[in-house]
Residue frames as qw, qx, qy, qz and C-alpha x, y, z in Angstrom:
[[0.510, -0.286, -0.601, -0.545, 3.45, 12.38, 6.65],
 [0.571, -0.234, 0.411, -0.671, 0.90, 12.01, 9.55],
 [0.408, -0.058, 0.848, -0.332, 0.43, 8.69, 11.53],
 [0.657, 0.556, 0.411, -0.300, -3.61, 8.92, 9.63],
 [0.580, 0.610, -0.407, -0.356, -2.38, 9.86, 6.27],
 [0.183, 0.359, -0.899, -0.170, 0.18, 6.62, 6.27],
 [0.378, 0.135, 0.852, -0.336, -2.60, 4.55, 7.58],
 [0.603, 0.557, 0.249, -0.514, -5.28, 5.50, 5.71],
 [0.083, 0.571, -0.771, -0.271, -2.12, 4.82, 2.65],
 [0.069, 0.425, -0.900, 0.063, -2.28, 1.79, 3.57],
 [0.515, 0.384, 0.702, -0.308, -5.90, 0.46, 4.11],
 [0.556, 0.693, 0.083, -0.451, -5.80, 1.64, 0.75],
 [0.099, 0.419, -0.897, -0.103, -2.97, -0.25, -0.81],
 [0.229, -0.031, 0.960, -0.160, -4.65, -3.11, 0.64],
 [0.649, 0.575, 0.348, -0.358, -8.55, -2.49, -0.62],
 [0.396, 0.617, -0.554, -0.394, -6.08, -2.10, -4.49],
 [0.103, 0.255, -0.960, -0.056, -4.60, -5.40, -3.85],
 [0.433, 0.265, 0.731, -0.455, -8.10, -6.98, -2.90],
 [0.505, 0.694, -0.050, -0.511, -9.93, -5.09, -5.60],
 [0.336, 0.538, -0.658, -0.406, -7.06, -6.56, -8.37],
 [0.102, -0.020, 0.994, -0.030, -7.32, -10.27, -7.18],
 [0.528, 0.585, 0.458, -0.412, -11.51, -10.03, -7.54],
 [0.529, 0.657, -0.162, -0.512, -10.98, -8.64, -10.80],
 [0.311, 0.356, -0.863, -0.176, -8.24, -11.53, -12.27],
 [0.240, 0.105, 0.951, -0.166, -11.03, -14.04, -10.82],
 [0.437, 0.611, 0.523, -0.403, -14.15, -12.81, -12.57],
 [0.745, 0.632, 0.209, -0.047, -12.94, -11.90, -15.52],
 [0.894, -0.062, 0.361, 0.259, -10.04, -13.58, -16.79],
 [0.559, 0.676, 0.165, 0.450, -9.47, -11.05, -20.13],
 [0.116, -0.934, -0.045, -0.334, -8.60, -8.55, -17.75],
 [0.865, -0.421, -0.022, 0.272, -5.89, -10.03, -15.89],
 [0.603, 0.235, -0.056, 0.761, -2.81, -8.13, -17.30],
 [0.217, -0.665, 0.055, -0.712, -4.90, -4.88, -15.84],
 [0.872, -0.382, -0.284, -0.114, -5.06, -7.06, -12.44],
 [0.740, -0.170, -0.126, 0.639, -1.72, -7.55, -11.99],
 [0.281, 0.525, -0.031, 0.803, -1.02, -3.82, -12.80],
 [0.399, -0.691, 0.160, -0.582, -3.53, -2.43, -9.74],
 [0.858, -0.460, -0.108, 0.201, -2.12, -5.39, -7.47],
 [0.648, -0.052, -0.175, 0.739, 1.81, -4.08, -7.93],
 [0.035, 0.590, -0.219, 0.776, 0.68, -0.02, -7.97],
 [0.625, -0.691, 0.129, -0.339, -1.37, -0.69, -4.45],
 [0.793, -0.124, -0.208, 0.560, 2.13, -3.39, -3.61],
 [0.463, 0.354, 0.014, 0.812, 4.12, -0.05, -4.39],
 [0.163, -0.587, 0.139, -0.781, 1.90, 2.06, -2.39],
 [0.930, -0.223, -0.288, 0.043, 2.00, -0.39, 0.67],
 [0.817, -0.140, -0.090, 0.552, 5.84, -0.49, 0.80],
 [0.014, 0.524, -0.026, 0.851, 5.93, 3.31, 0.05],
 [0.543, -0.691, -0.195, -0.436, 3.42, 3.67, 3.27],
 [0.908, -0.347, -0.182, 0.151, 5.51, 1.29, 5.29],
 [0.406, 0.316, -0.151, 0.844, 8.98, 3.40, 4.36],
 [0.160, -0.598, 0.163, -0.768, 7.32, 6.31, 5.67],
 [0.783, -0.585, -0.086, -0.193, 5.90, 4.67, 8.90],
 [0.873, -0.426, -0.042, 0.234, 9.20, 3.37, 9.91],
 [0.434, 0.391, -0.105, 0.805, 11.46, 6.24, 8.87],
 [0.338, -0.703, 0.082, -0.621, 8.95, 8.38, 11.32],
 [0.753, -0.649, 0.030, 0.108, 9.28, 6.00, 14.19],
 [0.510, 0.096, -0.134, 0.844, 13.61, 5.92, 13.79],
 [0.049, 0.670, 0.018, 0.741, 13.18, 9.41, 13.34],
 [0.502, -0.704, -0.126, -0.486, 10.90, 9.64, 16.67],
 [0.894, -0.342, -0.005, 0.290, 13.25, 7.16, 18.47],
 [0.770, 0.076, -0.058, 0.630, 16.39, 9.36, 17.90],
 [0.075, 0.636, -0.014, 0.768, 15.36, 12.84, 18.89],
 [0.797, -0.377, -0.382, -0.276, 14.66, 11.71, 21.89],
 [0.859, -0.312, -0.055, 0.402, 17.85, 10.81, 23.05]]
């Protein structure tokens, strides 16, 4: 994956995890669907982050 794609990942992960906490504060009934888009954007986060630091290793050992 490109540098932008894992970024871009990852401002998105983060607008999910925003987005779920708004929803479990406004409306309460909805809060088991809340938690669901807060752990997929967690999951695509820590999926973004894998790739970001498997490319730098990566970039840091051909190098040498």
């Amino acid at each position: 994956m490109k540098t932008k794609t894992i970024n871009i990942l990852s401002l998105l992960a983060a607008i999910g995890m925003i987005g779920g906490g708004i929803s479990a504060i406004y409306n309460e009934d909805h809060l088991v669907i809340a938690i669901g888009i807060y752990f997929i954007a967690k999951g695509l986060f820590v999926f973004s982050l894998v790739k970001s630091l498997q490319k730098k290793c990566c970039d840091c050992c051909s190098t040498k």
